[in-house]
C-alpha positions in Angstrom: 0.0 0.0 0.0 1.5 3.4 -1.2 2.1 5.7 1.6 1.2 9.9 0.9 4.4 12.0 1.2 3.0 14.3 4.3 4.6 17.2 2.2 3.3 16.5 -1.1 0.6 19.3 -1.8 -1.1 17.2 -4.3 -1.4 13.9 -2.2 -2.7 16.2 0.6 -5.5 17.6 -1.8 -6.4 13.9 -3.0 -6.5 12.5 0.4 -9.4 15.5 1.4 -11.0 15.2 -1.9 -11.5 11.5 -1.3 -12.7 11.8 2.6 -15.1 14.7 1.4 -16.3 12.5 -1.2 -16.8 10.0 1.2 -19.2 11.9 3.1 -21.1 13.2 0.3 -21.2 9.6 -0.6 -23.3 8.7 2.9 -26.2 11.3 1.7 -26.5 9.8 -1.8 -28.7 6.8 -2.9 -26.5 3.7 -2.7 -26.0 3.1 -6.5 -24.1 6.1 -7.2 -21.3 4.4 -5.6 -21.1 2.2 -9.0 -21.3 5.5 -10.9 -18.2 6.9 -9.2 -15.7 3.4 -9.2 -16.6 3.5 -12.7 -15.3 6.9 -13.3 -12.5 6.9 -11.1 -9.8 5.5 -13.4 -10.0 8.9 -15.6 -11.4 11.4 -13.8 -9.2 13.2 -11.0 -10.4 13.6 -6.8 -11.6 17.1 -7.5 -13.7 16.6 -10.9 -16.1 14.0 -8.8 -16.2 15.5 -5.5 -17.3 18.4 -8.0 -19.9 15.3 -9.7 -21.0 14.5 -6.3 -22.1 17.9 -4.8 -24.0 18.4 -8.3 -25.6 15.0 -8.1 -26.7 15.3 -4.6 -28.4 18.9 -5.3 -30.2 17.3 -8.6 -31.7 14.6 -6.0 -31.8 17.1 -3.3 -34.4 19.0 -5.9 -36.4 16.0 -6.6 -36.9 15.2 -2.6 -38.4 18.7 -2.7 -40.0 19.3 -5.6 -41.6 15.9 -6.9 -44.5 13.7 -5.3 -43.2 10.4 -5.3 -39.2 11.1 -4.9 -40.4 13.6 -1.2 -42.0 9.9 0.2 -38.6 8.6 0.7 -35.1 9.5 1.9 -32.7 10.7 -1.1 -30.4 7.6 0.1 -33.4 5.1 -0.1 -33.6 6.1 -3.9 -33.4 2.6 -6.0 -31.3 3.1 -9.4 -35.4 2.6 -11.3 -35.6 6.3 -10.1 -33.8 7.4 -12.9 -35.8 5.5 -15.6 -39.0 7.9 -14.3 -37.4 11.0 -14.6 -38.5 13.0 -17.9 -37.2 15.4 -19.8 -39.7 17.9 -18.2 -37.9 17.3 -14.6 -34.6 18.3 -16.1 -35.6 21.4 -17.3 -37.7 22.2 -14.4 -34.3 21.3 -12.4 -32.4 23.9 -14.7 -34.7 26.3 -14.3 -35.0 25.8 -10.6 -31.0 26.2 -10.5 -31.3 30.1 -11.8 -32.4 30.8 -8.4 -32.9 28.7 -5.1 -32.5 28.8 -1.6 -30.7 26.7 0.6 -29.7 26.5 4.6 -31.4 30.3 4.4 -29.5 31.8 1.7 -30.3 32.6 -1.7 -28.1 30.7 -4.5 -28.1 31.9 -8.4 -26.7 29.9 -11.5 -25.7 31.9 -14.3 -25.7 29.9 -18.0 -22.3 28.7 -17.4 -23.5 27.4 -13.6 -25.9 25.3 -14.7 -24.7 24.0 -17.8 -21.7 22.6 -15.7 -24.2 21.0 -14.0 -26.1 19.6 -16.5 -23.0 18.0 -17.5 -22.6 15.9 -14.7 -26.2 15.2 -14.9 -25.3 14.0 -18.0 -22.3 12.1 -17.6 -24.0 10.4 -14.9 -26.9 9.4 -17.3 -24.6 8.1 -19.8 -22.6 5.7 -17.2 -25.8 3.9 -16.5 -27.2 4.2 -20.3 -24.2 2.6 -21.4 -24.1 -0.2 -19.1 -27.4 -1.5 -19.9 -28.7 -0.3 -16.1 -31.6 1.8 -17.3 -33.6 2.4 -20.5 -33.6 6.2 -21.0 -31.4 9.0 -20.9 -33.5 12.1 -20.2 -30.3 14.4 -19.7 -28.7 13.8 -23.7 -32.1 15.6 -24.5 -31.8 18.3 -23.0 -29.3 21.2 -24.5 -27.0 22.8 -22.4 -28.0 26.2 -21.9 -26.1 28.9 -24.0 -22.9 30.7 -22.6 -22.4 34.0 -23.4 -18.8 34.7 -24.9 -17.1 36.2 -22.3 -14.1 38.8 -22.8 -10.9 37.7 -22.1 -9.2 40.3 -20.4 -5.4 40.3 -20.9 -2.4 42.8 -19.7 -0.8 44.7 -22.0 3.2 44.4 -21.9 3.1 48.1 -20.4 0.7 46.8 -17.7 3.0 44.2 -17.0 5.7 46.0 -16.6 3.7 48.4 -13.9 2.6 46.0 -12.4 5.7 44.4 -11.5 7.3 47.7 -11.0 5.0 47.8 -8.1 5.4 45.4 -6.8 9.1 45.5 -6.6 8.8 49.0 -5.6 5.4 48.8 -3.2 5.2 52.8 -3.1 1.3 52.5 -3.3 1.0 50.0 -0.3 -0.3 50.8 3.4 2.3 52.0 6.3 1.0 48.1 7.6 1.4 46.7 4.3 4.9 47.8 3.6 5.8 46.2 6.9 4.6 43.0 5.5 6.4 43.9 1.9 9.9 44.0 3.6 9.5 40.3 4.3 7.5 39.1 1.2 9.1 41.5 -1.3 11.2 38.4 -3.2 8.8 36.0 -3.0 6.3 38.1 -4.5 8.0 39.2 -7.1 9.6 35.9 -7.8 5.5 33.8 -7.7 3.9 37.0 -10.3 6.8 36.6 -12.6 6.4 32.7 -12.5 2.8 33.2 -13.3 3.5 35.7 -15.9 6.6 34.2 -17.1 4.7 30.8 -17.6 1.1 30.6 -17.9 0.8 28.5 -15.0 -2.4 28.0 -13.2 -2.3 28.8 -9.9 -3.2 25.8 -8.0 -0.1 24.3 -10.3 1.7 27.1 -8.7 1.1 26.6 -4.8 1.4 23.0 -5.5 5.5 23.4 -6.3 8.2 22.1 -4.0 11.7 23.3 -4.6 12.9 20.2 -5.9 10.5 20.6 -8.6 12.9 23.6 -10.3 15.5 22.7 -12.6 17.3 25.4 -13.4 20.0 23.5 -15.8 16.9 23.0 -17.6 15.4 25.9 -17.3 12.1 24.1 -16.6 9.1 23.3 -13.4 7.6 20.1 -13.0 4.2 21.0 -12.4 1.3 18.2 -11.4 -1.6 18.9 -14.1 -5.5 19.2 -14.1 -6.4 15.5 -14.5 -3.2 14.6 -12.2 -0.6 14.0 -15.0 2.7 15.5 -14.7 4.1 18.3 -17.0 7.7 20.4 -17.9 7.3 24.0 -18.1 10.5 26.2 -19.0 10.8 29.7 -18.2 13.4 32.5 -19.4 16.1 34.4 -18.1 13.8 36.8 -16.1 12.0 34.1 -14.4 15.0 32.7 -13.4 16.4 35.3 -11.7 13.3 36.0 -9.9 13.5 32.6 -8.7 17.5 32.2 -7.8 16.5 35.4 -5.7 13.7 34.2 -3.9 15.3 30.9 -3.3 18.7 32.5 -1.6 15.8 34.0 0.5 14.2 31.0 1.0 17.1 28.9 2.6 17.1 31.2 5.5 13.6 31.0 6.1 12.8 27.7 8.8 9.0 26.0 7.3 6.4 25.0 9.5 6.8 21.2 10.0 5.0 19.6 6.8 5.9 22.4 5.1 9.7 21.7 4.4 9.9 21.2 1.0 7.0 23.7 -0.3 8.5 26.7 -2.7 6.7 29.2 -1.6 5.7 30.1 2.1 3.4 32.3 3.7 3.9 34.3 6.5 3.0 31.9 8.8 5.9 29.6 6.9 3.8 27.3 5.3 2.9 27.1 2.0 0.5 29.4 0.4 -2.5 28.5 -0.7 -4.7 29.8 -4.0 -6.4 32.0 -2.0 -3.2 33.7 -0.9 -2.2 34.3 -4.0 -5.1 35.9 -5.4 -5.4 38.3 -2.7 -2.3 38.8 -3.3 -2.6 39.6 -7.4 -5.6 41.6 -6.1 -3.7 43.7 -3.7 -1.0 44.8 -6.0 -3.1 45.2 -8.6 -5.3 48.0 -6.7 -2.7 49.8 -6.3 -2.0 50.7 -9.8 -5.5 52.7 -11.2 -4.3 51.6 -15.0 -4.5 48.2 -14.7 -7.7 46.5 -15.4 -9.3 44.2 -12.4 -7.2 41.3 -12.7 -6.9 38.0 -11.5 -4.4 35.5 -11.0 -5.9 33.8 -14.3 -5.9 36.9 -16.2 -2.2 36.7 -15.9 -2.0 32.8 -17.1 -4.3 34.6 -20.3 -1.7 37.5 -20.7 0.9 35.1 -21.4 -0.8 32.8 -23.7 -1.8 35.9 -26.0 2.1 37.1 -25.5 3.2 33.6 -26.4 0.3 33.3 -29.1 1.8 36.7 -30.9 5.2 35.7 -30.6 4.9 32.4 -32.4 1.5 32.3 -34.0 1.4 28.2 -33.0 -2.0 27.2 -31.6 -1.2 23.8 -30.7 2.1 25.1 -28.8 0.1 27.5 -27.0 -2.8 24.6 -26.2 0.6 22.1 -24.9 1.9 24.9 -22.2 -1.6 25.8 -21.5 -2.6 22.8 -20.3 -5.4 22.4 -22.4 -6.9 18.6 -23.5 -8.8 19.6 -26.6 -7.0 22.9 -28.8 -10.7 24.3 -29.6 -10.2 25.8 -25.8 -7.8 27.3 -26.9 -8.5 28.6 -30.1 -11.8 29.9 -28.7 -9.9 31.9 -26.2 -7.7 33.7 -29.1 -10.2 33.9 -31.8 -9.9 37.8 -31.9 -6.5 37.2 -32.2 -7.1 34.5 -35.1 -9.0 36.4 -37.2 -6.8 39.3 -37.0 -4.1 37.0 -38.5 -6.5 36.0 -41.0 -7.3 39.3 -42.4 -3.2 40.3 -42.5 -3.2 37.2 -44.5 -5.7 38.0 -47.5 -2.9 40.4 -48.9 0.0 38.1 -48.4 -0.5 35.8 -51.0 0.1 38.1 -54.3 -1.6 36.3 -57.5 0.2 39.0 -60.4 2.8 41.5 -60.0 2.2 45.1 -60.4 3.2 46.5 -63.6 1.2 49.5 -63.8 3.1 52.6 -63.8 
């Protein structure tokens, strides 16, 4: 039996995905249990603990809202439930899902909310379809509600600069704050350069222990969405950030657990996404020219930088991260059909002789 590294981030976020799951589990109907084994060899902790919540407010919706499902517990449910639910329920669930309350709060879905969930509606479905455990699939029938494109907001290389100038410099930070900056002041320029020097995604960020930079490669071994494990290289300015952070770091004793993390809070253990997007947030306010970014408005400035530079889809998909290149490509379609309209005059079909 393998035993989890008590300092490896990732094993650490697997081992409370699976005990959370494992509760959620002991509200659901039993068969669902089937439904998540079966998924489990290509699906990752996170994306079915996700499943599971969704699941369990689908069922949570029939206990309310339908007849039959109210006369019994959600965990007494017998897989045959799912060969009585219509169309009709679906949609009524979907439109239920733009606005509900729950534990005395009010809870909205926007189009992209409630298509997600519709998709683990449907992939549960399909599991059961597939396997020959039920007759119909209700969920294939129902389309997933339209997303509106959404802008994607990117830095300019001027904003970029700013914004690191600031934070090198912190002249717009708090009498309190710059207290904090004398002690953060490397590391924080060292993890907004990484981000911006890599396209990372931020919970590949937090997740990095020191061994995992190479620098006679030039490279980060970063652990993937999906839990596969990926080389990243960086340049000559991310490098530098990093050598002087990490001449920082070796003076700097971690919390216990904490040992071989990259980057440390405060408190000396290591950050976590949240840290680091209040921290993007508070730099950020400080300079008025920037727009309102986000730590994954930085991962988007660099794919458009790197998508300029080189003009390569696919290369910009592969250091994204991204499984399927139409993600990609719908995130820089601006972008492509600006190349496509510089291209109607590059092909010349006679010379001009007219003089």
């Amino acid at each position: 039996m393998a035993v989890l590294n008590k300092d490896n981030y990732h094993d650490k976020q697997n081992k409370n995905n699976i005990l959370r799951m494992r509760e959620v589990l002991n509200t659901l109907p039993e068969f669902c249990k089937v439904f998540f084994r079966g998924i489990e060899e290509y699906t990752s902790t996170r994306t079915r603990l996700a499943y599971a919540y969704d699941i369990r407010l689908f069922f949570e919706f029939l206990h309310t809202n339908n007849s039959v499902c109210a006369k019994m517990d959600i965990e007494q449910y017998p897989l045959s439930l799912l060969d009585n639910i219509t169309r009709l329920d679906i949609e009524e669930y979907l439109e239920y899902l733009a606005l509900y309350e729950k534990d005395g709060k009010e809870i909205t879905n926007n189009e992209r909310g409630r298509a997600r969930k519709l998709a683990a509606l449907r992939s549960f479905y399909n599991y059961f379809y597939q396997n020959e455990m039920i007759e119909n699939n209700p969920a294939a029938l129902v389309p997933l509600p339209k997303r509106p494109e959404k802008e994607i907001i990117r830095l300019e290389p001027n904003e970029v600069a700013i914004l690191l100038d600031q934070v090198e410099a912190g002249t717009k930070l708090t009498k309190k704050e710059l207290e904090y900056h004398k002690k953060t002041k490397l590391r924080d320029i060292a993890l907004l350069t990484l981000l911006l020097g890599t396209g990372i995604r931020v919970s590949e960020c937090v997740g990095l222990d020191i061994h995992d930079v190479n620098f006679d490669e030039g490279g980060i071994k970063i652990r993937r969405k999906g839990g596969y494990e990926a080389v990243i290289y960086f340049g000559d300015e991310v490098e530098t950030a990093l050598l002087d952070y990490l001449e920082e770091r070796e003076n700097i004793i971690p919390a216990e657990g904490h040992e071989n993390a990259l980057f440390l809070s405060l408190q000396n253990r290591r950050m976590a996404v949240r840290s680091v997007e209040n921290l993007v947030k508070k730099y950020a306010s400080r300079v008025t020219s920037l727009k309102k970014i986000t730590p994954h408005k930085l991962r988007s400035t660099y794919g458009t930088t790197l998508y300029k530079e080189t003009g390569d889809i696919y290369l910009v998909a592969d250091v994204l991260g991204h499984k399927d290149v139409n993600t990609t490509r719908k995130h820089y379609a601006a972008m492509e059909q600006e190349r496509r309209r510089r291209a109607a005059n590059a092909v010349q079909l006679r010379e001009n002789n007219k003089k």
